[in-house]
DOTORZA-277450 format. One record per residue (C-alpha): residue in one letter; x, y, z. Coordinates in pm, whole numbers, plus 32768, in hexadecimal, padded with zeros to 4 digits. Layout:
BEGIN
<balum code="a" u="X" v="Y" w="Z"/>
...
! end
This chain:
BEGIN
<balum code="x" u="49B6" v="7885" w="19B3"/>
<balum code="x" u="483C" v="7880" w="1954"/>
<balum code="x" u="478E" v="7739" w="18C1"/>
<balum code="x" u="4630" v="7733" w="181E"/>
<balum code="x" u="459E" v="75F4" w="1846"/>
<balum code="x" u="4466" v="7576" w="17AE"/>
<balum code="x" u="437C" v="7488" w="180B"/>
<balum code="x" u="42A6" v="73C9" w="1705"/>
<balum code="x" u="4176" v="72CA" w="175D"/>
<balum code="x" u="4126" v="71A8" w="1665"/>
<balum code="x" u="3FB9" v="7124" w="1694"/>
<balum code="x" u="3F28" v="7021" w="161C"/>
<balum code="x" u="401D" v="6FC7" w="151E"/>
<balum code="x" u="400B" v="6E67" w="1445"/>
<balum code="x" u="3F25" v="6D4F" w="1439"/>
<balum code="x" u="3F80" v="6D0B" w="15DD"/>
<balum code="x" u="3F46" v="6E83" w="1624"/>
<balum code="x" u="407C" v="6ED0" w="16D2"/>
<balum code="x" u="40A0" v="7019" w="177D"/>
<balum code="x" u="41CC" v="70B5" w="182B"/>
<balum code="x" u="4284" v="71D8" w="183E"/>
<balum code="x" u="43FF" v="7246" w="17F8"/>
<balum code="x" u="44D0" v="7376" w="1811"/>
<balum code="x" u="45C3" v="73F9" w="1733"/>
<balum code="x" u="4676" v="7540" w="16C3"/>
<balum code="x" u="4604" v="7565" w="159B"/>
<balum code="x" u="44C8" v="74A4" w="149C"/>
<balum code="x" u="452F" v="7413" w="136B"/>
<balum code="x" u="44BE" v="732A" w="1270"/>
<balum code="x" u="45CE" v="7246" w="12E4"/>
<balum code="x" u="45A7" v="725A" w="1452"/>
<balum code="x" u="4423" v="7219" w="141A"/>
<balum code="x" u="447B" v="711B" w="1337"/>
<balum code="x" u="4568" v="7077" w="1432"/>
<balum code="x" u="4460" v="7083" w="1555"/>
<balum code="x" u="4349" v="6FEB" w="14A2"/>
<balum code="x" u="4468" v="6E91" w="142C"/>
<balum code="x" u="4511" v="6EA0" w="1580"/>
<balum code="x" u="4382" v="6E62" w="1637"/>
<balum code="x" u="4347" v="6D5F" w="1524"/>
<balum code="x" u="420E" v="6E28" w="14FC"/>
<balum code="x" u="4206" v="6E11" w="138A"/>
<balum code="x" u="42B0" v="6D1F" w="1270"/>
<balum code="x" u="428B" v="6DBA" w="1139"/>
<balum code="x" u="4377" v="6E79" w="107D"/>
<balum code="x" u="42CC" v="6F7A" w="0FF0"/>
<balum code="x" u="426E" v="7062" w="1173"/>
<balum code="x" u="425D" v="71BF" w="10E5"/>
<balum code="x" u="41F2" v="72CC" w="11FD"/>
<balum code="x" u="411A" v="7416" w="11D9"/>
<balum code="x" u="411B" v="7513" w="12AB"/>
<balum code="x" u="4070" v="7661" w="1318"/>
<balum code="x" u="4068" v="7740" w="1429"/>
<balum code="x" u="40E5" v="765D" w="1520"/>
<balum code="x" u="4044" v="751F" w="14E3"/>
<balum code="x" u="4066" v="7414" w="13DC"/>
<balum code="x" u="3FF9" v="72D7" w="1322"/>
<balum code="x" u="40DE" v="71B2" w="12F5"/>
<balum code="x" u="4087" v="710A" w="11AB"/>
<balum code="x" u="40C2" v="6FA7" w="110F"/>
<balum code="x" u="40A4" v="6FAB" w="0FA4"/>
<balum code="x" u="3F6F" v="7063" w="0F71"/>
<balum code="x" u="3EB4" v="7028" w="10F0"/>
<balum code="x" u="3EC2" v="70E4" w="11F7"/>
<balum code="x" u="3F67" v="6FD3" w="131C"/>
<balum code="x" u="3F8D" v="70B8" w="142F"/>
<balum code="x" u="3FE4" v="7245" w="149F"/>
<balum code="x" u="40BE" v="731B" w="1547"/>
<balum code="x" u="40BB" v="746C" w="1607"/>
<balum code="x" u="41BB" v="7546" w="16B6"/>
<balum code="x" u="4142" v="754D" w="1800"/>
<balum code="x" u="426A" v="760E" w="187E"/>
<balum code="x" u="4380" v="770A" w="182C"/>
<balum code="x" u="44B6" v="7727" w="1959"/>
<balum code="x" u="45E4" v="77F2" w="1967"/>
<balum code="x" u="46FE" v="7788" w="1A93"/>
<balum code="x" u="4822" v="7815" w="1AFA"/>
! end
């Protein structure tokens, strides 16, 4: 059975600047969403995420609070 993992790097995200990075099988608002609450990197309520040719911008409200990028794509058997 083949698996495609990716992995994602968060830098420098909220007002403490937490970076870290976390695998999953597949990005999503939700699963972004989820990694940014479960950190306790950000508060607010209104995260929205852009993103473009492998890297991103994590947004709260209208400022930019941090950013994203793919750093790697994986498939296992």
């Amino acid at each position: 059975m083949i698996k495609k993992y990716i992995m994602v790097k968060f830098v420098d995200v909220g007002v403490n600047k937490l970076s870290w990075t976390a695998t999953c099988k597949e990005i999503s608002f939700d699963w972004l969403y989820k990694q940014i609450k479960s950190k306790g990197a950000l508060m607010s309520s209104e995260i929205s995420f852009y993103n473009e040719h492998g890297s991103g911008i994590i947004y709260a409200g209208l400022r930019a609070v941090g950013r994203f990028e793919i750093v790697t794509e994986t498939i296992t058997n």
